[in-house]
C-alpha positions as CSV (number, residue, x, y, z in Angstrom):
1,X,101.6,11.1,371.4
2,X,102.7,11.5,375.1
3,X,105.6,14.2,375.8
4,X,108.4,12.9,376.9
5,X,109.5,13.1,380.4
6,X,111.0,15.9,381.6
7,X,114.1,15.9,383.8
8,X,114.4,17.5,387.5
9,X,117.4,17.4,390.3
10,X,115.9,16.1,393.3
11,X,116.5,15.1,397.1
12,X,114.3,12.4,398.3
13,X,112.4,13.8,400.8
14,X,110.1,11.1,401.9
15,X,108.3,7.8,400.8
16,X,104.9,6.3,401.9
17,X,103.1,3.3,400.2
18,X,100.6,3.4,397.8
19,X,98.5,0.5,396.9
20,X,99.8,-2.7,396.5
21,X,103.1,-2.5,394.7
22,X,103.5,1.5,394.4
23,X,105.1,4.7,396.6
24,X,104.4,8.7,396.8
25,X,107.9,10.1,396.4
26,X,108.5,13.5,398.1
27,X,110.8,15.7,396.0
28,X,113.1,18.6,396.8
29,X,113.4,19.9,393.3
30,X,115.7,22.7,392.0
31,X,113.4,23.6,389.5
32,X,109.6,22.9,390.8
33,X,110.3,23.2,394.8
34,X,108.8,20.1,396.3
35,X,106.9,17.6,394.2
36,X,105.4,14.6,395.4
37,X,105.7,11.5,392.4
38,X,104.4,8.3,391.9
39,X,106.7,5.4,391.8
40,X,104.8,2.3,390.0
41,X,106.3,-0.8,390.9
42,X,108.5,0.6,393.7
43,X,107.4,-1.8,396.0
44,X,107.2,-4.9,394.6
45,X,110.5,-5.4,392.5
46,X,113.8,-3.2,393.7
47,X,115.1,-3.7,390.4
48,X,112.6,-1.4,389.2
49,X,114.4,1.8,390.5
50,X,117.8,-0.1,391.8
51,X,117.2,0.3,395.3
52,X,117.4,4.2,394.5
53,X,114.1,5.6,396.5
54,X,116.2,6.2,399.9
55,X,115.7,9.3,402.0
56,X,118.6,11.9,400.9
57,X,119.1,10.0,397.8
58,X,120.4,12.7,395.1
59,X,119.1,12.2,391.6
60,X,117.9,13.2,388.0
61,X,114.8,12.8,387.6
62,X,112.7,11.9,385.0
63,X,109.2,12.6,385.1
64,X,106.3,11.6,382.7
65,X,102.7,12.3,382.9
66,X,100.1,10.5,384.1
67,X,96.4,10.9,385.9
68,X,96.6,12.6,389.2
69,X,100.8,12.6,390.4
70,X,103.3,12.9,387.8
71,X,105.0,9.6,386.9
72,X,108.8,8.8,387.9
73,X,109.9,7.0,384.8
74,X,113.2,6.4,386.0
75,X,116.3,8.5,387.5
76,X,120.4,8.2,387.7
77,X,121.9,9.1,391.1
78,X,123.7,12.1,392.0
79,X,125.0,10.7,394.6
80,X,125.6,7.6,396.6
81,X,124.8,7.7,400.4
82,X,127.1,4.9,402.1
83,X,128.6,6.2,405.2
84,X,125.5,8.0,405.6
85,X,123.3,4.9,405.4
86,X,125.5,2.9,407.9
87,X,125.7,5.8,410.9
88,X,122.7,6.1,413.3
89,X,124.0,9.5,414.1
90,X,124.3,10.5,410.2
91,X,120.9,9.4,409.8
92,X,119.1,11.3,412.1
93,X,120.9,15.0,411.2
94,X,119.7,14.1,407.8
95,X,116.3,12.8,409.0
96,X,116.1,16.3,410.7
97,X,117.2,18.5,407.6
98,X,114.9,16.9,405.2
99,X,111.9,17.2,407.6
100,X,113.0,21.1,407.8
101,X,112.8,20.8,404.1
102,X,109.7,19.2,403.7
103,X,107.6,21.4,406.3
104,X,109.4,24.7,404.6
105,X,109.6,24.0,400.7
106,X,106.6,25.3,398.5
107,X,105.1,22.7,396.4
108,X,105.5,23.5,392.9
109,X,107.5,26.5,393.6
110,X,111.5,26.6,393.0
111,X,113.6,28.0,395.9
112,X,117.1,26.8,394.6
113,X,118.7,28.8,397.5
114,X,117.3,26.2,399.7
115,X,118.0,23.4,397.2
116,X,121.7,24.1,397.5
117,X,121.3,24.4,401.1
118,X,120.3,20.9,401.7
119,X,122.3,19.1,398.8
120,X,125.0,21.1,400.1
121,X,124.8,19.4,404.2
122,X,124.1,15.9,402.6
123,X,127.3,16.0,400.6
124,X,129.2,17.4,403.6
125,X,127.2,14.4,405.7
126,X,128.8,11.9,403.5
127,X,132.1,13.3,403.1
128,X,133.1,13.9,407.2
129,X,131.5,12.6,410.4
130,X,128.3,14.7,411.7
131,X,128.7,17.8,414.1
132,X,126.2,19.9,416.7
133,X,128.1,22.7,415.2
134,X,127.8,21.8,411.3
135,X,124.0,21.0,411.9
136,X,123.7,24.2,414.1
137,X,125.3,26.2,411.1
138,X,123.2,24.9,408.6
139,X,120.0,25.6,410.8
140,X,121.3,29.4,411.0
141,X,121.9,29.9,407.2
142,X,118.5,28.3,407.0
143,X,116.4,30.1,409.3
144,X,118.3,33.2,407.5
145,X,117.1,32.2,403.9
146,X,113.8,31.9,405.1
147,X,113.7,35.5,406.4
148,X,114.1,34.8,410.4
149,X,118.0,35.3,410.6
150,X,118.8,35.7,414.2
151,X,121.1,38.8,415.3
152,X,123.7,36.8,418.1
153,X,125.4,38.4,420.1
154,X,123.8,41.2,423.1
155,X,120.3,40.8,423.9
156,X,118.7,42.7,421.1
157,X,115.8,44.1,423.7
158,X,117.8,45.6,426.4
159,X,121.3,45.5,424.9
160,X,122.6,44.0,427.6
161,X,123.9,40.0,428.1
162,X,121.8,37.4,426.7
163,X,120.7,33.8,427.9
164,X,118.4,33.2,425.0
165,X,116.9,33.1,421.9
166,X,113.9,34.4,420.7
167,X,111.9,34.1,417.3
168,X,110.0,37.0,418.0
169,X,112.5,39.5,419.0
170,X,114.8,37.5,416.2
171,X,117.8,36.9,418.0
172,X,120.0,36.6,421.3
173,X,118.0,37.8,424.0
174,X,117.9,38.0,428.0
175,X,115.0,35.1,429.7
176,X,113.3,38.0,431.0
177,X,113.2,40.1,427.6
178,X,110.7,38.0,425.5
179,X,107.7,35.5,426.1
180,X,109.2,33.0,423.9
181,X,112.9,33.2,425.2
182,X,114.9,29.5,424.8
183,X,117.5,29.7,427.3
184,X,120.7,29.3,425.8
185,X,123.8,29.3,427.9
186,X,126.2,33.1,427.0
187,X,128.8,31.0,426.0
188,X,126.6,28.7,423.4
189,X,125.4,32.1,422.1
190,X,128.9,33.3,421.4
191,X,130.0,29.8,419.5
192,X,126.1,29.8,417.8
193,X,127.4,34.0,416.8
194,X,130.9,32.8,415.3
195,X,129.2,30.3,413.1
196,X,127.3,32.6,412.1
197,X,130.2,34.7,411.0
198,X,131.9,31.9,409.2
199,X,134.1,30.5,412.1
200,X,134.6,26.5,411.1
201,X,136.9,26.3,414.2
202,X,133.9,27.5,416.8
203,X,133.4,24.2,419.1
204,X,130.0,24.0,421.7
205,X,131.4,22.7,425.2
206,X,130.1,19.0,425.9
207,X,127.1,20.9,428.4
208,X,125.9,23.5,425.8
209,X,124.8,21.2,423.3
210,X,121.5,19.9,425.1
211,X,120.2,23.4,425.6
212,X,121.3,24.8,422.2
213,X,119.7,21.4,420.2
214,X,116.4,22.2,422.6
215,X,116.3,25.9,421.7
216,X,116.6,25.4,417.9
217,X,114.4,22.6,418.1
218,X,111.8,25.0,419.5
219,X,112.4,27.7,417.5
220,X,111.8,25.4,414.4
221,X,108.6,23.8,416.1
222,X,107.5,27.7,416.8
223,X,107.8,28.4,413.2
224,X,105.8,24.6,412.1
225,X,103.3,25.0,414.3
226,X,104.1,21.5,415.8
227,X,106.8,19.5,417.3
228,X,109.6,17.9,414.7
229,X,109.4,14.2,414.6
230,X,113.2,14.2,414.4
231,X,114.3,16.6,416.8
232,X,114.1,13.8,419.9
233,X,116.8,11.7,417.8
234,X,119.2,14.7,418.4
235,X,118.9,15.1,422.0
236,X,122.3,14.2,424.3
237,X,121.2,13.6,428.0
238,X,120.0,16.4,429.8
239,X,123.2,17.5,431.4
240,X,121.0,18.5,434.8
């Protein structure tokens, strides 16, 4: 006799086709990290999963098991993504946090911490109209959890003011202090510093977001070893 399937909170990370009629389901689990499933049927009849398999989709997971991927028997949602689904804007911060997620979640390894980090934003996605600075908050808490928290604030070389970032001197540097410096205007650093500290009030001006979305966008591509897909999505005009 089979066991029966056991149950998993997931994020839909990703979905690719498989075969004729099936899909590979990427899974942020809280209990097993990321999981990739197989979805029979996915393809070839929505009422098989009721249109469920989306990107972002929050659900429970049942899993059975089978030759090679486990099995997604079926799943209930957590959560229902319609303003999400209907904002080209919405889409591509979450586009950009679940490929994060995907490139920095262990496969068959729970990290819960992280987990709550991205259910957390997609709930917060639905619920209020995307920010630079919410996105740029959840990218600090982020880069924290995974042990590269930046120190914001003087350049953490020399002391003295900072125009940067840098990965390798982790934090708010000056251009000249590190080889990998991202230039970062002073006053994007200070709004990037009281996030960091909690303030929900800190606002970028309309010309610091195209450098501070390029300089975390780098500092995540540093840290992937390649470009993110998504990153271009997020890019306002370059103000010079």
């Amino acid at each position: 006799m089979s066991p029966p399937p056991s149950s998993v909170r997931a994020v839909i990370l990703r979905t690719s086709a498989y075969r004729e009629a099936d899909l590979i389901v990427d899974l942020l689990t809280e209990e097993r990290g990321r999981l990739a499933v197989l979805a029979r049927g996915a393809r070839s009849s929505r009422r098989r999963f009721g249109g469920a398999l989306e990107i972002g989709t929050r659900l429970t997971a049942r899993l059975s098991a089978s030759r090679g991927l486990p099995a997604l028997a079926d799943c209930d949602l957590d959560g229902v993504l319609n303003a999400v689904r209907g904002d080209l804007q919405r889409i591509a911060h979450l586009s950009y946090v679940l490929e994060i997620a995907r490139i920095f979640s262990k496969e068959g390894e729970a990290d819960a911490p992280l987990f709550g980090l991205v259910t957390s934003f997609i709930g917060s996605l639905e619920a209020a109209a995307p920010s630079d600075e919410a996105l740029a908050l959840w990218e600090l808490a982020t880069l924290a959890h995974l042990g590269y928290g930046l120190r914001l604030g003087a350049c953490v070389v020399t002391g003295g003011p900072a125009d940067a970032i840098s990965l390798a001197a982790g934090g708010a540097v000056s251009r000249q202090a590190a080889a990998d410096a991202e230039p970062v205007p002073p006053g994007a650093l200070a709004v990037l510093a009281r996030l960091g500290r909690g303030d929900t009030q800190a606002r970028f001006a309309d010309d610091d977001v195209y450098p501070v979305r390029r300089a975390l966008a780098r500092t995540w591509a540093r840290l992937a070893g390649r470009p993110l897909r998504s990153a271009p999505f997020l890019l306002p005009p370059d103000p010079v």
